[in-house]
C-alpha positions in Angstrom: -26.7 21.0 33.2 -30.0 20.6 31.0 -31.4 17.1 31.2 -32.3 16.0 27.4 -33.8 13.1 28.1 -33.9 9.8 30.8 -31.2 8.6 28.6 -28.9 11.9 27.3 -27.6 14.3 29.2 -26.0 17.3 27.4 -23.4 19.4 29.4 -22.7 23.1 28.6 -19.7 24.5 28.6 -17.7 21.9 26.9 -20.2 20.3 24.4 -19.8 16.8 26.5 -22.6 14.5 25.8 -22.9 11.6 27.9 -25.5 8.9 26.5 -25.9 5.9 28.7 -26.8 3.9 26.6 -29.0 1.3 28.4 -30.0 -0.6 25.9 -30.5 2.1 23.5 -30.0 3.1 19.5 -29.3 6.4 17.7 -27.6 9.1 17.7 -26.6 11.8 20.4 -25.0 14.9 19.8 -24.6 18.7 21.1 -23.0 21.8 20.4 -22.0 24.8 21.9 -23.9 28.4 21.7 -22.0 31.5 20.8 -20.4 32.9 23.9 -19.5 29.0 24.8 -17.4 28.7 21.6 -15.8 31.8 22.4 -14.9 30.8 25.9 -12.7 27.3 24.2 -9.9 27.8 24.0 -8.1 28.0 20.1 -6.7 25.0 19.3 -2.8 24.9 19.5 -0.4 24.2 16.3 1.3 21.4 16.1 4.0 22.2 13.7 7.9 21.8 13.0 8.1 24.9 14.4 7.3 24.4 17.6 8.9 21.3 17.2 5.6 19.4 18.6 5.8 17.0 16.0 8.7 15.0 13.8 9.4 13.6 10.7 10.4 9.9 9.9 10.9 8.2 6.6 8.7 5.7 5.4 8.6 3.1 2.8 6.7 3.5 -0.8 4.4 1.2 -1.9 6.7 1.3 -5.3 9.6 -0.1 -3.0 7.4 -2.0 -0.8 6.5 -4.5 -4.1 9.6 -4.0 -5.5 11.1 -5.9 -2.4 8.4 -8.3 -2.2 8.9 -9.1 -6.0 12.7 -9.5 -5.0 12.1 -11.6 -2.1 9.4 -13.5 -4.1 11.4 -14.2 -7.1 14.3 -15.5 -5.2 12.6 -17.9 -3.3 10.9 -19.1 -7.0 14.6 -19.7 -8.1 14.8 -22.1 -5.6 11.7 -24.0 -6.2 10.8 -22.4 -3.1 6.5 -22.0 -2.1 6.8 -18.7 0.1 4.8 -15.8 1.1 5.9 -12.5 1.6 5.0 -9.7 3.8 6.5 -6.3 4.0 5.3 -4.1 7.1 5.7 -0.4 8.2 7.6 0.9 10.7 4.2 0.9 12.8 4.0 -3.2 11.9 0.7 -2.2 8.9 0.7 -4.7 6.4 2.1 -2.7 3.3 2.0 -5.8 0.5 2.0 -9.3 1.0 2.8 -11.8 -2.0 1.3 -15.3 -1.2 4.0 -17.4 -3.9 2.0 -20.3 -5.9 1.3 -23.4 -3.5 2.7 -21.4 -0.5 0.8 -22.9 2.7 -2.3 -21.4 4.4 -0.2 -21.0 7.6 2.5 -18.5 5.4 0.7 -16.0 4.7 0.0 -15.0 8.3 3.7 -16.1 9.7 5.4 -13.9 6.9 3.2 -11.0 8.9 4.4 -11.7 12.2 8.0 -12.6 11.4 8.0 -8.6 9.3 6.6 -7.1 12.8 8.5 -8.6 15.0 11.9 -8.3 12.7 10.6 -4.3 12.7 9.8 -3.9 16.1 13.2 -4.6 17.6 15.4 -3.9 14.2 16.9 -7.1 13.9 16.9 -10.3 11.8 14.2 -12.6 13.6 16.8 -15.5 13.3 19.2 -13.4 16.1 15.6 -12.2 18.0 15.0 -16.1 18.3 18.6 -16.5 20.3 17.1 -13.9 23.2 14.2 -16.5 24.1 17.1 -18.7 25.9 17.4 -15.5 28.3 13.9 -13.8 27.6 11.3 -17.2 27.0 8.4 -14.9 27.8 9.2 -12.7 24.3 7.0 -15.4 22.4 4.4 -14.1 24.4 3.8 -10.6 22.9 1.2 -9.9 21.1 1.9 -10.5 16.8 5.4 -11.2 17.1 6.9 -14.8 16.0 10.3 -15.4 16.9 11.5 -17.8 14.0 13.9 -17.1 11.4 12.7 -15.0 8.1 12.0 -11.8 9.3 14.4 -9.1 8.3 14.3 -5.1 8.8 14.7 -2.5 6.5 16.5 0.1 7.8 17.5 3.8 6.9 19.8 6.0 8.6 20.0 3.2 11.5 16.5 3.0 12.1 13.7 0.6 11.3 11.6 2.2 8.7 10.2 -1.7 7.7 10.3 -5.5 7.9 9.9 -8.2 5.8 9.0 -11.2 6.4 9.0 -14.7 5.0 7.5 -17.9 5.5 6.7 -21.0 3.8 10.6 -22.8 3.2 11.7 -25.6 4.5 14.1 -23.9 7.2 14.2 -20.1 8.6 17.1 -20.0 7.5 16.0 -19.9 3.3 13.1 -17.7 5.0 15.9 -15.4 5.9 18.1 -15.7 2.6 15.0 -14.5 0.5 13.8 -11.9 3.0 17.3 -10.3 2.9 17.2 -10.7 -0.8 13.9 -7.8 -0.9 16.2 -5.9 1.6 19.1 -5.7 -0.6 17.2 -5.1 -3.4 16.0 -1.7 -1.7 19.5 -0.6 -1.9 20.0 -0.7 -5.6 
């Protein structure tokens, strides 16, 4: 091991740097000589091939707006103020749609009612039931077990969620968040 300095040391062999940094700014860095990058060993493929990795199907962007329009529009038909979220299979925000005089607190509940509708591939309406047997659900991080989430599925799995908030009940939530879902299927 060469010391670099009281604050850096650099270790051969594996280009490790290890800066403690005490207090201190800038940058640290090392690299390996020659006959040390030789020694490392090649990095290994991670292809279909070896079947180290798979495939899922995601939403567009194009069908992401599309069902937010949808799910937009069909709240507007019924004088309803709603936002709109649609989320990936991963729960990242694809498009929200915050409706005309849709509440501050709409935006951010159409978000969590799209993850948590994606994350266990159900309506949040029925996920709100399971708190009778599960009350510490509520308590996971993101998640907001009221009605207007809805998933979007494809070949059985959850590939997205939307979510609405905003309406009077969770139960309109719901109607216009399974309008943007249906609308995916035309």
């Amino acid at each position: 091991m060469k010391k670099a300095s009281s604050r850096t040391r650099v270790v051969t062999g594996g280009a490790i740097v290890a800066a403690l940094a005490l207090g201190g700014f800038g940058a640290y860095s090392a690299s390996a000589t020659g006959e040390e990058a030789a020694a490392a060993p090649a990095a290994a493929e991670a292809d279909a091939k070896n079947k180290n990795t798979t495939r899922s199907p995601h939403l567009t962007i194009e069908a992401a707006t599309k069902a937010a329009r949808a799910t937009l529009e069909a709240a507007e038909k019924e004088n309803q103020r709603v936002s709109v979220a649609v989320v990936d299979r991963n729960g990242n925000t694809i498009v929200t749609l915050r409706g005309d005089g849709a509440g501050p607190q709409s935006y951010e509940s159409a978000v969590k009612k799209a993850y948590t509708a994606v994350s266990w591939n159900a309506p949040t309406s029925e996920l709100a039931k399971r708190l009778t047997n599960a009350p510490t659900l509520k308590d996971i991080p993101g998640t907001l077990f009221l009605a207007g989430g809805a998933p979007v599925t494809a070949k059985g799995a959850p590939i997205a969620g939307i979510g609405v908030a905003g309406a009077p009940s969770g139960d309109l939530d719901e109607k216009f968040a399974r309008a943007g879902v249906a609308t995916l299927g035309k």
